[in-house]
MINUPA-533941 format. One record per atom (N, C-alpha, C): residue in one letter; atom name; x, y, z. Coordinates in steps of 0.2 Angstrom, whole numbers. Example, Ala and Ser with C-alpha at 12.3 -4.5 7.8 and 13.67 -1.06 7.14 Angstrom:
BEGIN
['A' 'N' [66 -28 39]]
['A' 'CA' [62 -22 39]]
['A' 'C' [66 -16 39]]
['S' 'N' [64 -11 35]]
['S' 'CA' [68 -5 36]]
['S' 'C' [64 0 39]]
***
This chain:
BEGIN
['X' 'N' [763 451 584]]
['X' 'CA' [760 452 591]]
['X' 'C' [765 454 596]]
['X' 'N' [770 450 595]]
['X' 'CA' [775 453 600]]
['X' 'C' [779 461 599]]
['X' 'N' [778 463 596]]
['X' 'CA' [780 470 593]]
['X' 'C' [774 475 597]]
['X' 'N' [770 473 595]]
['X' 'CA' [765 476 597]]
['X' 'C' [764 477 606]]
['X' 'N' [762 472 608]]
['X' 'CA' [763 469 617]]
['X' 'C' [771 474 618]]
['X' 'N' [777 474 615]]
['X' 'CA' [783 478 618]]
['X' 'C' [781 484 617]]
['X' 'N' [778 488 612]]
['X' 'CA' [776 494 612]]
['X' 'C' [771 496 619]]
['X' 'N' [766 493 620]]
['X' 'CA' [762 492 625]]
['X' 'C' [767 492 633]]
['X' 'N' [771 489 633]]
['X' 'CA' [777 489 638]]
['X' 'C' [780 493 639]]
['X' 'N' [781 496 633]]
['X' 'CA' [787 504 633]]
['X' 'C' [780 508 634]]
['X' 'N' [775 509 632]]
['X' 'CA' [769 514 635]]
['X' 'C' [768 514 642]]
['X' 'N' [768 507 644]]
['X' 'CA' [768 508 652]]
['X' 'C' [773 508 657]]
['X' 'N' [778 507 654]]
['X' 'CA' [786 509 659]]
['X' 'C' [786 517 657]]
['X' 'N' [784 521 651]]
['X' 'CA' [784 527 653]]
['X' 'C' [779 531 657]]
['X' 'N' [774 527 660]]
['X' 'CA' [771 528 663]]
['X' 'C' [761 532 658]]
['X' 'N' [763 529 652]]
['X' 'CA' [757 531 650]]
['X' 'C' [751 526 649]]
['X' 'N' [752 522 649]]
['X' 'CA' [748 516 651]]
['X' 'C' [747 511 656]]
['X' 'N' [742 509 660]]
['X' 'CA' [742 505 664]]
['X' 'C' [741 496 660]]
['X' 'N' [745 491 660]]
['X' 'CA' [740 486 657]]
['X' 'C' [738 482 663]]
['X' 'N' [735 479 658]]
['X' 'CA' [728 475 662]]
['X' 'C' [725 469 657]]
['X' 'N' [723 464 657]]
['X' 'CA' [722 460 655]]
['X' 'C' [713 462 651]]
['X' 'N' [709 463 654]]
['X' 'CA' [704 466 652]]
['X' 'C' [703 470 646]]
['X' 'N' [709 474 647]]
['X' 'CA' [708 482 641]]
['X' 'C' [711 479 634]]
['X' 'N' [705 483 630]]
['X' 'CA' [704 477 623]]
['X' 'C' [710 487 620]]
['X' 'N' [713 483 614]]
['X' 'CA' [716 490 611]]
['X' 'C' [714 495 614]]
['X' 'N' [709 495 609]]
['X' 'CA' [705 503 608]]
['X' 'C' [705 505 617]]
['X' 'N' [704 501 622]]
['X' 'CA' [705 507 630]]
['X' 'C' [713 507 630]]
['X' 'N' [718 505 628]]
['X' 'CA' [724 507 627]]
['X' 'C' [725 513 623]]
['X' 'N' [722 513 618]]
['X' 'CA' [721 520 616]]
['X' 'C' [718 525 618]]
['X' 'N' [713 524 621]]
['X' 'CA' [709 530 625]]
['X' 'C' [713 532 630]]
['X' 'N' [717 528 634]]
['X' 'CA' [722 528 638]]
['X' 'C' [726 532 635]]
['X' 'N' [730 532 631]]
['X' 'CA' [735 534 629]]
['X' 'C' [733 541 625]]
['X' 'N' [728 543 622]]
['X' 'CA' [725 550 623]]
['X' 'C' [724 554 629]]
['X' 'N' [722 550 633]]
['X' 'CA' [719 555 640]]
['X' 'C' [728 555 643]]
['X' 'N' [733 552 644]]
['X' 'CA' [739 552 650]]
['X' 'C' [744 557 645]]
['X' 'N' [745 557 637]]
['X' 'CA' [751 559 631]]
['X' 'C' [746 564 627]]
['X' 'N' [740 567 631]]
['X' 'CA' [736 571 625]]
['X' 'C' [741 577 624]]
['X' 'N' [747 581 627]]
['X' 'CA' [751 586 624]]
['X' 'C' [755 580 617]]
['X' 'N' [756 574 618]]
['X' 'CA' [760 571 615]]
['X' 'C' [755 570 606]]
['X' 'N' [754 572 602]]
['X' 'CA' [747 571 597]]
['X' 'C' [751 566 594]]
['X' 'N' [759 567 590]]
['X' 'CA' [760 564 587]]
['X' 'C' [758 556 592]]
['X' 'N' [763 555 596]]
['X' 'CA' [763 549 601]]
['X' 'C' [756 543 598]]
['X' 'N' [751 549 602]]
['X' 'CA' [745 546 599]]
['X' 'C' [743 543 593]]
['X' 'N' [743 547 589]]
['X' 'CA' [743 546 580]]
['X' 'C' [746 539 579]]
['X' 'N' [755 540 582]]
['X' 'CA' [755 535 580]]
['X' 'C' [755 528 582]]
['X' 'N' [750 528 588]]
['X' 'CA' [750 523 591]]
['X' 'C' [742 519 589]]
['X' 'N' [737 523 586]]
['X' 'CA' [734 523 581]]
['X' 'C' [734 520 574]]
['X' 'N' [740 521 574]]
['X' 'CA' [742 519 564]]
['X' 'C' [744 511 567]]
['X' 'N' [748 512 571]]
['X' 'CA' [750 506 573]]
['X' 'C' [747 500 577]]
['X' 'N' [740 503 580]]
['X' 'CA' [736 499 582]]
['X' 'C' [733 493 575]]
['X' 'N' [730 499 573]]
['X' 'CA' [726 497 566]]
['X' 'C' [730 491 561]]
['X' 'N' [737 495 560]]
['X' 'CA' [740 489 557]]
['X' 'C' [741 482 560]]
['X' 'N' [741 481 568]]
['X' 'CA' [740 474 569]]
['X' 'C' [735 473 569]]
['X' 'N' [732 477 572]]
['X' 'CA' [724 473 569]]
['X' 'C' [722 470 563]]
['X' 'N' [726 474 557]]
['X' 'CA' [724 471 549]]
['X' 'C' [727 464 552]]
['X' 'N' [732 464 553]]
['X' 'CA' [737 459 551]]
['X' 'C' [734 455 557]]
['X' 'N' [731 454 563]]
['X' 'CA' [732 449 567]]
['X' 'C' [724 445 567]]
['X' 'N' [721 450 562]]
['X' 'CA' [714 448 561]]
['X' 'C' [713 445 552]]
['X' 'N' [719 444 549]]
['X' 'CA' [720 442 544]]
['X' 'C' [720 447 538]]
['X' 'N' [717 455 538]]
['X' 'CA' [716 455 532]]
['X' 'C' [721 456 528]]
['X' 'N' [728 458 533]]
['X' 'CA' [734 459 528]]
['X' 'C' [740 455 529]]
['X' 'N' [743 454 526]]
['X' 'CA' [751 450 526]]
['X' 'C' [757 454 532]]
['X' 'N' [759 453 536]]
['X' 'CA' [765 454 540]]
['X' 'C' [770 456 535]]
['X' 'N' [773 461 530]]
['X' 'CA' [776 461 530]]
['X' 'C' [785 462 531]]
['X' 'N' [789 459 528]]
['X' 'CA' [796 463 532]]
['X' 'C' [799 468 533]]
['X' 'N' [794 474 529]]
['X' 'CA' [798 482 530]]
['X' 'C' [792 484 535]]
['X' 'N' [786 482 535]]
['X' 'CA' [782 484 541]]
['X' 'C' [785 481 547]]
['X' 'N' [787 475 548]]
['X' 'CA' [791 472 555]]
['X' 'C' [798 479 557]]
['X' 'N' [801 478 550]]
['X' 'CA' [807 483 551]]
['X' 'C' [804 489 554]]
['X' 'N' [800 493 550]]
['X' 'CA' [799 498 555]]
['X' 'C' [797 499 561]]
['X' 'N' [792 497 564]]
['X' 'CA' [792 492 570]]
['X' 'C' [796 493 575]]
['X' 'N' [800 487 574]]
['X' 'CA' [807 488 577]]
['X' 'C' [812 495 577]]
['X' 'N' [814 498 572]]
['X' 'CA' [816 504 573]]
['X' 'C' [812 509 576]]
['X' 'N' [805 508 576]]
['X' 'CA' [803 514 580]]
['X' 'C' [802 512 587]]
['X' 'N' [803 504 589]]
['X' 'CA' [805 502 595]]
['X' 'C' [811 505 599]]
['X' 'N' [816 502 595]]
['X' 'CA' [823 505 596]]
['X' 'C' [825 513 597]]
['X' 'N' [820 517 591]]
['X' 'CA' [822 523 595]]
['X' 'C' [822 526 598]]
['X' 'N' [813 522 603]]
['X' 'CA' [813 526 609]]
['X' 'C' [815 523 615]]
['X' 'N' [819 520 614]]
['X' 'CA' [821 512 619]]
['X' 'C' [829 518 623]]
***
């Protein structure tokens, strides 16, 4: 979750996101399609990434540690 919540961070320091307590994913994604729509990949893969925590935060998959890794490195890239 906290991977997830810093990517959400880094969306809104770069000014593509507003957060707010309220907004369930999916308006952080709709968000982030109407602010980065020239950005496609951005979106995609903030989509791939949604869904993967949702498998895992809603139990139906394991956390793995090359999924965390990557993660983090595609934290750090844009960082």
């Amino acid at each position: 979750r906290a991977l997830f919540l810093a990517a959400l961070a880094q969306h809104a320091h770069e000014g593509l996101l507003i957060l707010a307590k309220f907004k369930t994913n999916l308006d952080y994604e709709a968000e982030l399609r109407r602010r980065a729509h020239s950005r496609v990949g951005l979106v995609e893969e903030f989509r791939n990434r949604r869904r993967q925590f949702e498998e895992v935060w809603y139990g139906a998959e394991p956390a793995s540690d090359g999924l965390v890794r990557a993660w983090l490195q595609q934290l750090e890239g844009r960082a």
